[in-house]
N, C-alpha and C positions, 0 to 999 in steps of 0.2 A: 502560436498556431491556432491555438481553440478563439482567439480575438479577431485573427482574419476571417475565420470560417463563418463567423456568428456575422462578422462584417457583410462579407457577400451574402449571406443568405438574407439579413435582412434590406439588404439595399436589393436584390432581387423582392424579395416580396414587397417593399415598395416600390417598384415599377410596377408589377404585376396586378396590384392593387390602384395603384394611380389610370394604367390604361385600362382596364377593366372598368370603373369608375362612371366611364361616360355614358351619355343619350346614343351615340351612334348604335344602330342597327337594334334596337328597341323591336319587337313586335305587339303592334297592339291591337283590339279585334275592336274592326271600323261598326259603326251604329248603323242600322236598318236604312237611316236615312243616306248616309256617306255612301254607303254601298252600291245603292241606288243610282245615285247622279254618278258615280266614278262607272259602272256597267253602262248606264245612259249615253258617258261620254265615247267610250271604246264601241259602242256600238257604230254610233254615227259617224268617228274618225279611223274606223278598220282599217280603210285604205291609205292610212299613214301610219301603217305599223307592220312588220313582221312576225307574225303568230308564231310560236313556238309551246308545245304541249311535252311536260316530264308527268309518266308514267313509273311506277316500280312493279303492278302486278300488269301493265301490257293491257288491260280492258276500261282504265277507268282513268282520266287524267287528275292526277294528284296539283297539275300547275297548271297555267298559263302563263306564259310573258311574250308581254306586250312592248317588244322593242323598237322604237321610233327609227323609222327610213331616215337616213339624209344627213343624222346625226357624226358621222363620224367614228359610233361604235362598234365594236366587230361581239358578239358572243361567242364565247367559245367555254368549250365541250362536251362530250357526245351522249347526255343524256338528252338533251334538248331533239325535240323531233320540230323539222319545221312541217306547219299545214300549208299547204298549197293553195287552196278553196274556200270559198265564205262559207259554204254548208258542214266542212267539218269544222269550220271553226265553232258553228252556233252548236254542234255539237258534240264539242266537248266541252263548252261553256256553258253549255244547260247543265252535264254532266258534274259539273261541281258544286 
């Protein structure tokens, strides 16, 4: 009994440890320059995007995302506010 338990528990921690493991979903903080050209490009292509602003205190946009029209993709759920207008967009994207 105590040989199967020790079994699963370690074939569970190596799963756990193998998917864990990887590059996917890394965050890493872009350089002055990267930043730069990536806002340069969102600026000029807005109208191939649907804006979406998540806030937690309701005054200050903690996100942006920038979801490409035409794509195929649907976001879903309901912390996401969509912007409707280029002026709130530029401002909540000054805002961060």
């Amino acid at each position: 009994m105590n040989i199967i338990r020790l079994t699963v528990i370690a074939n569970l921690l190596f799963v756990f440890i193998i998917g864990c493991s990887g590059t996917y979903g890394n965050i890493s903080k872009q350089t002055g320059s990267e930043y730069k050209v990536i806002l340069a490009e969102l600026r000029e292509n807005s109208d191939d995007y649907i804006v979406y602003y998540g806030t937690r205190s309701g005054r200050r946009a903690s996100a942006l995302l920038f979801d490409p029209k035409n794509n195929g993709t649907k976001l879903v759920g309901d912390r996401w506010i969509k912007i409707e207008d280029q002026k709130t967009i530029k401002v909540w994207r000054d805002s961060i």
